[in-house]
Structure formats: structure tokens, C-alpha cells
N, C-alpha and C positions, 0 to 999 in steps of 0.2 A: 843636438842630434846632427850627424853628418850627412852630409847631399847624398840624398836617395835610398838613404837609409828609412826602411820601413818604420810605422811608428810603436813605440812601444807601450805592450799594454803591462796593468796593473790586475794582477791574476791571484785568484785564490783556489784554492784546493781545499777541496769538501774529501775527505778520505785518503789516507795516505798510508793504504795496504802498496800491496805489492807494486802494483799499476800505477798510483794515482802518485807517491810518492816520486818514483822515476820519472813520471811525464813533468810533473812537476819542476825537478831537476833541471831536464831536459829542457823546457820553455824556460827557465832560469840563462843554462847554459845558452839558447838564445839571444840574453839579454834583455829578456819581460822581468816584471820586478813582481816576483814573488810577495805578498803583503800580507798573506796570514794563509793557514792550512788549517785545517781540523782533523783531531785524531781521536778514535774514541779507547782503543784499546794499547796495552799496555807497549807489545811489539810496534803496533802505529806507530805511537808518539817515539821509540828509538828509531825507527826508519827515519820519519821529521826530522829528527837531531842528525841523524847520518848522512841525508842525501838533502835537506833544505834549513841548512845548521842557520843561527838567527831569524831563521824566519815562525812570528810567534804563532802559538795553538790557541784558537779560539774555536767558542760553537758555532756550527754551520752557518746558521743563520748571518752573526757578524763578518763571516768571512766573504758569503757570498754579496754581502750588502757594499763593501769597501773594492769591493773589485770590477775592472770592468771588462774583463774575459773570467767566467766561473767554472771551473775543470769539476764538475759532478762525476767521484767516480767512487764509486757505490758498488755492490753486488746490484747486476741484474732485478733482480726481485724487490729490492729497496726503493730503486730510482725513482719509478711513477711515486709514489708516497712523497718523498721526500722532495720532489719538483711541486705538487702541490703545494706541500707547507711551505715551503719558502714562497713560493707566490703569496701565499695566504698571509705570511707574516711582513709581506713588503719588502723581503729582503732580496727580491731577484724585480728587476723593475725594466721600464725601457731605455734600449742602447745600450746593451748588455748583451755580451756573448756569452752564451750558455751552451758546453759542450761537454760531451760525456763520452768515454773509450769502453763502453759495452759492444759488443761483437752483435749481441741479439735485436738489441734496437735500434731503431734508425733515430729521423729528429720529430717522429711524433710521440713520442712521450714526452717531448719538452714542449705540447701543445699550450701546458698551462702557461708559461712563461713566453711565448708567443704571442699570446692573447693580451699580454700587458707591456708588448713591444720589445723584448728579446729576440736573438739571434738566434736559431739550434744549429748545432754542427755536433757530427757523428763522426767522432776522430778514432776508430778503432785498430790499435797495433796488432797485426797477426804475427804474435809471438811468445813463447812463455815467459812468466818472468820470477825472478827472485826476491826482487825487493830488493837487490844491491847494486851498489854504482857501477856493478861488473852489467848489468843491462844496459849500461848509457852507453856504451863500446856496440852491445846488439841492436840498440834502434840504428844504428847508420846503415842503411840503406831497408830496414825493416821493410816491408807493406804492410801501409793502412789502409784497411776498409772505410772510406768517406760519403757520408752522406751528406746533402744541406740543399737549400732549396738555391736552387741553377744561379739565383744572381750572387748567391754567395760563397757560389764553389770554388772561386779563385782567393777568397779566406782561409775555407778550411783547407786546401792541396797549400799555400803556402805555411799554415802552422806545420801542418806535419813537416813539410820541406825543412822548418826552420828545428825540428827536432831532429834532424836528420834522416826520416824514413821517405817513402816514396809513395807515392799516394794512388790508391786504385780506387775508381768511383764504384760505387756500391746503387742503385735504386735501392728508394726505399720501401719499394713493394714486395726485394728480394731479399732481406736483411734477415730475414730467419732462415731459410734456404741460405742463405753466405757460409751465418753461422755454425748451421747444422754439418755444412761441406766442413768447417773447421776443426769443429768437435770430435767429424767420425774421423779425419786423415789424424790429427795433432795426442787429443786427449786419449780415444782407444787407442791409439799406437801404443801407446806409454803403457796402456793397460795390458794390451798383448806381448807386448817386450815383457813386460815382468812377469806374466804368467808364463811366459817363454822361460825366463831363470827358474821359474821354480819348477818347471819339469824337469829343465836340466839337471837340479839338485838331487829331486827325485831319485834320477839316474844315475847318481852317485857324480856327476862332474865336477870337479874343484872351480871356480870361478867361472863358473859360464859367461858372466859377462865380456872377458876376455876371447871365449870361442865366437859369442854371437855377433861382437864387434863388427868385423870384416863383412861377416856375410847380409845383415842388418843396413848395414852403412850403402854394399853394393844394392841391396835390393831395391834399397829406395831410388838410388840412383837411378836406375835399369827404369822402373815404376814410371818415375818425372821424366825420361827422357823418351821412353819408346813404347809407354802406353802398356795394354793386355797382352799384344803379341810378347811381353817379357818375362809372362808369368809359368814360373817354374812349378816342380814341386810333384806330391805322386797325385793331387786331383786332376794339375795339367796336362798329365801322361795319361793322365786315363787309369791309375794303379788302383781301380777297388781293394784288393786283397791287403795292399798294404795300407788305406783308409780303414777298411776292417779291423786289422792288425791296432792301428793307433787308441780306436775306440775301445777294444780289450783290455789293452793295459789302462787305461784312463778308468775304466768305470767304477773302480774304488772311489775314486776323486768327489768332490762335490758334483752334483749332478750339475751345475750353471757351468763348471767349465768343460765337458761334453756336448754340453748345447751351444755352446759359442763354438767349438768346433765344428761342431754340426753344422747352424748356421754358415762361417765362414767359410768352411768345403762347398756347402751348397750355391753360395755366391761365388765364389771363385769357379765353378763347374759351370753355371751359366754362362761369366765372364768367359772362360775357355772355350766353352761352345761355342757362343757369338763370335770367337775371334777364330773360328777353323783348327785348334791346337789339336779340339778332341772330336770324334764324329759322335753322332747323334745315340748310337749303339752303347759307347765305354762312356756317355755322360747318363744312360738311363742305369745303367751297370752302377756308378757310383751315388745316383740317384735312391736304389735300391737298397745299399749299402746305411745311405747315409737317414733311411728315414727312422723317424722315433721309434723305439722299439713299444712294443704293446703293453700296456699294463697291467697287471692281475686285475680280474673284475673285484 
């Protein structure tokens, strides 16, 4: 090992979906020595073969026992389960880093593995992933969500470093709140973009993704850089009639995407309000507009 070269660890990967396979990679390209992954499904194990090629598939348990950094990366809802049993079966023991890239938990669900002298770190990438080596190009400069207890935070900020993302500390009192901020800007985005294309088809437009391109791309931009005073559109005008208008032609539709419009006029109506776009008068106006219509007794 060369002078001042950090030491290298012996790392196993419990899951190698999308996430686990890349981070994997990733601490590989590092220079940690990848020494077993576990895969349970069919796609897993080609990801293994694609992004962590010789490195063998065994079960959880053997992988996280021969390692001494263990990358738990599970579905959210799995984790706690599965940090038990591997305590329980000995396979996660002391002096062992035990770290996991969930968004929603921090390091006390690796209380179990605490308890018997483990490390936890909360190394979480905010970003989506594919599951292909075209994400090891997007962790460079990525932010991670990090959490770990204070004497260990110059571990976890240098793993990520050494993945090449950039490390943002997370409390772990606020890790659901992180998450939730991640879920509503990243995930509904994707879900309103695409029910943005399927109105446009509605409308008869030939490739809307090409029309919404530009204007999509500015939005966000304008969003991150200058905040609600950027928020356009006919809520921020104050236009009822043309909110009215919108909800006309929609209400053939399923009724859930009228109410997400609903919804988001009425949050963006506040947001406008609060920021002086609209006066108090043309947000009760859209207010009016926008509430649920009555239902037959």
C-alpha cells in the first residue's frame, strides 16, 4: 500500500439491484476489494456479472460474514428484518462497518448490529439509477445524504468521496423529512412529466416529449435558482376562468388526475399568494374554482 494511501477494505454487497450493484462497483473502482455480493433475482445476478464481473454470489449471510465494510442494500422495508438476522446468525459481528444507501433510514436500524460492535453509516445517493455502468459517470459529483454517529463522520464523508459523490450531512432525527423532500421534488416529478405526455396525446400532439423538453428543463432551472417568485402559469396570474377551462376538458379522465390538479393549483395558489404574484381577491377567485365539486346525495 502506498504512503498515505487510505486502507483498503474487504466489502460485500448484500443486494445488487439497481443501487447496490453500482455502489458496489463504485467502492471497487475505489480500490476496496469486492469479495462476494448476493443476488437473489434473476436481473441481480446479470447486473453482478455486468458491473462486479468475478466477483462470487453467495447468500447474505456468507457475504456479510467475510467482509469487513458490509453495503446492506435492500428495499427500505426489508432492511430492519434482515440486519436482525444476520446479527442473529453471527454473520455481522464487531469491527465491522455496516452501511446501507436507503434515503428513508438513517443508522438506527442498524441498532442491531451496533449492539454487537458494528459501525452504521447512512451513505445515501440522491439520485436515480439504472442499474448500468452509465451511473458510475452520474455518482461523480452526485450528493449523498450521510448519516453516522459524529466520531464516524469523517468515514462515512470519505466513502462517499472515494465513490465520487459529495457528501451532505443528514441528522438522523431528520431522515424521513430528507427523504420525503426527495420523493415529492424527484419521484412525482417523473409522475407529472408523464401525465404531462399523456395529455398532450390526448390533444392530438405528435411527440410531446420533444415540445415539453425546453420548457420542463427551463422550469426547473428558474425553480432552483430564484425560488416562487418564478412560478409562472395561469394559477400565478391569478386566471380562474382558464383553471376552470382546464378542469372541463379533464373530467372525462380518471377522476385521481383532476384531483392531483386540484391539489397542485391549490398549492401553487398559496405558494403564489405567499410570494405577492397574486392578491388575496384572484387567489379566493381560484380558490373557488378549484374546490371539489359536490356529489350527488
Amino acid at each position: 500500500m502506498a504512503e498515505g494511501q487510505p486502507p483498503r477494505l474487504r466489502v460485500g454487497v448484500v443486494g445488487t439491484g439497481r443501487v447496490g450493484a453500482v455502489l458496489g462497483a463504485a467502492l471497487g473502482r475505489a480500490g476496496h476489494d469486492i469479495v462476494a455480493a448476493s443476488a437473489v433475482s434473476d436481473l441481480s445476478r446479470l447486473r453482478a456479472e455486468a458491473l462486479l464481473p468475478g466477483v462470487p454470489l453467495r447468500p447474505a449471510p456468507e457475504v456479510a460474514a467475510d467482509a469487513e465494510l458490509v453495503l446492506l442494500a435492500v428495499p427500505d422495508d426489508v432492511l430492519p428484518d434482515l440486519v436482525t438476522g444476520l446479527v442473529a446468525t453471527g454473520a455481522l459481528r464487531g469491527g465491522q462497518f455496516v452501511a446501507h444507501p436507503s434515503g428513508r433510514h438513517g443508522i438506527g436500524v442498524l441498532e442491531p448490529a451496533v449492539r454487537v460492535g458494528g459501525v452504521a453509516l447512512a451513505l445515501h445517493p440522491a439520485m436515480t439509477f439504472t442499474g448500468t455502468s452509465v451511473d458510475l459517470a452520474r455518482l461523480d459529483g452526485c450528493p449523498f445524504g450521510v448519516t453516522s454517529d459524529e466520531a464516524m463522520r469523517p468515514v462515512a464523508e470519505a466513502l462517499v468521496v472515494e465513490m465520487g459523490g459529495e457528501p451532505v450531512w443528514v441528522p438522523e432525527e431528520a431522515r424521513s423529512m430528507y427523504h420525503a423532500g426527495l420523493v415529492f421534488g424527484a419521484n412525482y416529478l417523473m409522475t407529472v412529466v408523464l401525465q404531462s405526455v399523456d395529455l398532450l396525446k390526448e390533444a392530438g400532439i405528435s411527440a410531446p416529449e420533444r415540445l415539453l423538453a425546453p420548457l420542463l428543463s427551463a422550469s426547473l432551472d428558474n425553480a432552483l435558482r430564484h425560488g416562487d417568485v418564478s412560478l409562472t402559469g395561469p394559477v400565478a396570474r391569478g386566471d380562474a376562468v382558464t383553471v376552470a377551462d382546464h378542469l372541463a376538458v379533464m373530467s372525462d379522465l380518471p377522476p385521481v388526475v383532476t384531483e392531483t390538479y386540484r391539489s397542485l393549483a391549490r398549492l401553487t395558489a398559496d405558494r403564489a399568494l405567499a410570494a405577492g404574484l397574486i392578491d388575496p381577491t384572484a387567489a379566493e377567485q381560484l380558490l373557488s374554482v378549484l374546490a371539489e365539486p359536490r356529489r350527488p346525495a
